[in-house]
Structure formats: C-alpha cells, structure tokens
N, C-alpha and C positions, 0 to 999 in steps of 0.2 A: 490445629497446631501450626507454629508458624517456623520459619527458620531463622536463626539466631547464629549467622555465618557470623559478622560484624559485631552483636552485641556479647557472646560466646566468649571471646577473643577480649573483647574491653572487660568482661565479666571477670576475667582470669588476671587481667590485671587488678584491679578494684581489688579481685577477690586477696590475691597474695599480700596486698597491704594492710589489708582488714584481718589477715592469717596473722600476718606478721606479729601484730597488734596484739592479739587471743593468744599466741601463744607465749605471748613475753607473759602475760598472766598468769596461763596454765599452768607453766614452769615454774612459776613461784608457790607451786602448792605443794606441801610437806609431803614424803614421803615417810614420816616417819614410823614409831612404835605403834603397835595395837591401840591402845587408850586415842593416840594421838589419831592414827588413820580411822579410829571410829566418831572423834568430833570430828573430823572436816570431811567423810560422808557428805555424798547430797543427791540429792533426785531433780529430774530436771525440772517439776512439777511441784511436786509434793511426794509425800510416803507412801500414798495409797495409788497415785498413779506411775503409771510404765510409759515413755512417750516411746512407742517403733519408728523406726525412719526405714524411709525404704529407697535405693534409687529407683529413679522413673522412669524404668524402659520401657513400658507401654501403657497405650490408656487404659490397662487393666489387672495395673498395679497392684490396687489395693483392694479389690473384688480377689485377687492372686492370693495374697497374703491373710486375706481375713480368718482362713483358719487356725496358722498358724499363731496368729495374736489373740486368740479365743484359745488356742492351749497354753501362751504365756500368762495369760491372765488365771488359767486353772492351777498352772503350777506354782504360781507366787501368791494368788489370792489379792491380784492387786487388778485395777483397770488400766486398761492398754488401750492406749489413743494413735491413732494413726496419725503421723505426721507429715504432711504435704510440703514435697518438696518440685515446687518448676522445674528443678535444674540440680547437675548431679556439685555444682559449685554451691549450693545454697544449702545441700544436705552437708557438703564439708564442713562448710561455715557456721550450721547449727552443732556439729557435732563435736565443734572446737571449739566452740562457746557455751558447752554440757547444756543444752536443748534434747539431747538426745540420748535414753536410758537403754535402749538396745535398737540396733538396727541389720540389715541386712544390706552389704555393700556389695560393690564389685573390688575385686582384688586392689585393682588400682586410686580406688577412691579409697579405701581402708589406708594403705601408701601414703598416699597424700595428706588424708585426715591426722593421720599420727606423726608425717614430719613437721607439719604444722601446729601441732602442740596439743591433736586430742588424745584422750584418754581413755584407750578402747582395750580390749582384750577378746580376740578372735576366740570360738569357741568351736565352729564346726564350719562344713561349708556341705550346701543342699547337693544331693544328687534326685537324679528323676526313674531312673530303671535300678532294678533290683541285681547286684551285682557289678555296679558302675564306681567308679573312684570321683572324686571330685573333680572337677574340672569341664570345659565345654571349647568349643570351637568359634576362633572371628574367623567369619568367612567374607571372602574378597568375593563382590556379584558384581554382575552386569546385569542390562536387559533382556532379555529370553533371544530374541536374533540378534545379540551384538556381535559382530566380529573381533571383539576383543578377546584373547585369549591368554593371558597371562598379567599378572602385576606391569612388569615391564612396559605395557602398550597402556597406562595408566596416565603415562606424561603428557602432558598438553591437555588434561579432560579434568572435566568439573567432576567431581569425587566428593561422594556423601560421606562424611566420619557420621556419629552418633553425637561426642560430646566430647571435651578438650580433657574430663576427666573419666572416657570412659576405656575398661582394659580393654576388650573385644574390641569397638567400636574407634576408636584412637590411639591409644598405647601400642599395641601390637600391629594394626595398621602403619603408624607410622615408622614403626622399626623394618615392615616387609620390605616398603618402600624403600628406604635409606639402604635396604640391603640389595634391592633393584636400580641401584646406581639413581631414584628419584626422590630431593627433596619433596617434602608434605608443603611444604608451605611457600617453595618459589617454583617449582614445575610443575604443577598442579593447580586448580583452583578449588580451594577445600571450602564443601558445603556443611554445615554443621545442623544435621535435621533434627535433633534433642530426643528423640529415641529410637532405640532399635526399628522399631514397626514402621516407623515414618521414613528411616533412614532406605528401608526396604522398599517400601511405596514410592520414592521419589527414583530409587534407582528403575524400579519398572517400569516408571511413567517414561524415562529415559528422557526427559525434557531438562531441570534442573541440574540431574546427575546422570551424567555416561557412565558412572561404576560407583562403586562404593564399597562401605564395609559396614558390617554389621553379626551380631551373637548366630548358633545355629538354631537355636529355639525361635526363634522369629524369621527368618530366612527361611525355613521348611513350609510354614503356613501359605506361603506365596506360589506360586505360579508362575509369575511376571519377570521370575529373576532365573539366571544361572550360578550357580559355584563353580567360579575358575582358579581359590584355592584357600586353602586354610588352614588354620593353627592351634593349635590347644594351650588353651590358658590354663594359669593356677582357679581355680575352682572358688566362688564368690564368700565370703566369710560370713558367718549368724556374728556379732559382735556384741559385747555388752558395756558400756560404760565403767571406767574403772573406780571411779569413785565412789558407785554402787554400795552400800553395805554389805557385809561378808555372807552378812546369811539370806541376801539376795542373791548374790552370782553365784552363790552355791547353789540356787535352786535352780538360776538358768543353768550350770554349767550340765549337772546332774540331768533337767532334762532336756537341753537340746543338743548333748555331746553325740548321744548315739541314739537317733530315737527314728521308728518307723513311722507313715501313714497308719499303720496297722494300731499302733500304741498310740497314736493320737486320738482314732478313733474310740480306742479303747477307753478313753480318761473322757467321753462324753463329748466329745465335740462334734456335733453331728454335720457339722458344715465340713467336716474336711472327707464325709463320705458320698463325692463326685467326682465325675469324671474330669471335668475340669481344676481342681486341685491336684487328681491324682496327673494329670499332666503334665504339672509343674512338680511335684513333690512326690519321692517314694519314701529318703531316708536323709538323716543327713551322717555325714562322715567327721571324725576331730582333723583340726588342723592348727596349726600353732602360727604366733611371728615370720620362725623362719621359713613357713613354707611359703611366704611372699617377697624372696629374695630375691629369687627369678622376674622377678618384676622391679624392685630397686636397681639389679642389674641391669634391666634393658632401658630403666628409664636416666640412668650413666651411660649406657650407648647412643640414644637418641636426645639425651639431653632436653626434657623435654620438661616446660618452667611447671609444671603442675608437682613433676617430685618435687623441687625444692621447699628447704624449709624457712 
C-alpha cells in the first residue's frame, strides 16, 4: 500500500466536482406516491443482486465482512457482491451514483455521501462486545519511545490521518487539533496513509510519521505505538440504498436492526462461527440520521470541504 498525502487531497477536489455533478441528478428523482416510488425503484445491478460497499480500513476488509454479506444474501434471497473500493472517496462516489445497494460506512463518509446527493438510509451500527453501545474510539499514537506526550506537541511533526473522509482517522483528528491551538493543514505536515492498519504502521515505523491518528480496533493489534489520547465517535452505520424496493429494506431493516452473531449463526452461516469475525462483530444496535449530528456539527466547526454539499 502506498501513500496518497498529495493525490488524497487532489482526489477530494475532482471528487466534489464529480459530487456536485451526481447530485444535481439524484435530486431530480421523485419522491413521490407509492405507484410512483415503486417505478422509479432500482438496484445498482439487477433485481437479484445486492452490491455491499465496505470502506477500506484494512487489508482485511472483505475476509471481515464475508459473513455478514452471506447473511444478507440469506435474508433477501438475492446475491451480494463485494464491492471494491481504493479509497473511502470512490465508495462516496459509487454510492452517489446508486452503485451501491447496502454498505457499511464510517459515520463521517455516510455525512458526506448524503450531503452529496446519495440515497442511503442508516439502519444500525456494529458493536463488538456484548453489552456495548455503538460507537468506538480515534486514537491520537505516537511511537512506543516517543517523547511526545499530548496532541499539543503535534505541531511541527509529519502526522498520519487515515483518509480525508475518514471520522476516526481525519474528522475527529482534525477537530482535536483546532481545539489544541493547531491547524491540520498549515502546522503540521499531514501524511494520508489510506487506512487505519497502515496509518498505525507508519506511525511505529516513526520515519514517515512522528504521530498520528487512527480507530481503536487497529491501534490495539500493534505494539509499536502508544495512545496519548482519544475520543468516541458516533458508531459506523449498516446503510441500505434508498431507492431499494419496499419489500427489500424491509428485509434488510428487519434483519440487521437488532441482530446477534448468535442469530447469524443461527440462519446457517457457518462462516460467521470464528474467532476472527467474532472479533469484529458481536451485535448490531438501531441508529437513525440524527444520530450523525454530532458529526455534521463538528464538521461546521472544522469546516472541513468533505461535509459539503
């Protein structure tokens, strides 16, 4: 994997033109009556397939997710295709141009994707322990002997983000900062490593990046780093495509609103009965629009070009 400091940054601009574009279209699609919302339905495929989008935060993405799109597929009766995405700008872009029938986002790419003109409707968002709410932690590391000990001592150092659209990874990092008296983007020099795992490996290597930021699920597997601090985000959304037919999101909503590993199991999925899934996935919890406010909001504090629409 490579770093994409420079093209990241050009990506974000392209990208918002090319939003711009998708969404003057999107907008123009009826909202209207029953009859009417059942012709203009669509699948990003066909009727028989599901296309999943996942963002990419590590290279084991979609080995991560395989069980859960073998219980999408059980509970609609349709095939679920994995959808490869480089970059957390190219899953916005598919999923503003209805490429994408359900996916799994980070709070702040869901944000973006719908000020942009897609057409999503949040369902749930994953927890991993039993008795957890949604939500998880960006954590601010360094290298295991750095002297650095606080955000504040961040100024003047090459600093790993994740990704321009990621919450943990950028959004929340850059709001610490702004709140640490330090611009992201002129007192700093901001490395953009394209995902968590990497972004945690470069800050270890401590050659690229003297700090960084990164999710806590990937930051715990390391060694090479320290948490000098961190914060809880809104909790990553299951999404489905609004344009969906009625008696498909009903089948997503029904089964990914509240559902266990245990009932996953249960409905024949024998890939979601390891330890490596169960690592990733206990249950998920319902979560609505507005519980991604808190994220609109910060992203009017930081001003930061990926909200807009």
């Amino acid at each position: 994997m490579k770093l994409r400091a420079l093209p990241a940054l050009a990506g974000a601009a392209v990208l918002a033109l090319g939003l711009a574009a998708c969404s003057g279209s999107a907008d123009a699609t009826s909202n209207g009556g029953t009859d009417e919302a059942a012709a203009t339905s669509s699948y990003a495929v066909d009727e028989n397939t599901l296309v999943f989008g996942v963002v990419p935060d590590s290279v084991d993405t979609e080995t991560n997710y395989q069980p859960l799109m073998d219980y999408i597929a059980k509970i609609t009766g349709k095939t679920v295709e994995y959808h490869e995405s480089t970059d957390y700008a190219a899953l916005i872009e598919a999923a503003v141009a209805g490429k994408i029938d359900v996916a799994s986002f980070s709070g702040f790419t869901y944000v973006t994707a719908t000020a942009n003109g897609a057409k999503l409707t949040p369902i749930s968002s994953i927890v991993t322990e039993e008795g957890q709410e949604p939500g998880y932690y960006s954590q601010a590391i360094v290298p295991k002997g750095s002297s650095i000990s606080s955000i504040a001592d961040f100024k003047g150092k090459k600093v790993c983000f994740v990704d321009p659209s990621s919450t943990s990874g950028y959004l929340f990092p850059s709001y610490n900062l702004l709140k640490a008296g330090i611009d992201p983007k002129t007192d700093i020099t901001p490395v953009f490593a394209g995902k968590h795992d990497v972004s945690v490996q470069k800050v270890g290597e401590g050659v690229e990046c003297e700090a960084g930021f990164a999710e806590d699920s990937e930051v715990e597997k390391s060694d090479a780093v320290k948490v000098i601090d961190e914060t809880m985000v809104p909790g990553a959304p299951l999404v489905y495509s609004s344009t969906l037919p009625d008696d498909v999101t009903k089948k997503l909503s029904d089964g990914l609103a509240e559902v266990t590993i245990d009932d996953i199991i249960a409905a024949g999925i024998k890939s979601a009965d390891t330890d490596s899934f169960r690592s990733v996935f206990y249950a998920t919890k319902p979560v609505d629009d507005k519980y991604y406010d808190l994220i609109r909001d910060i992203c009017k504090k930081t001003e930061a070009e990926q909200c807009q629409g």
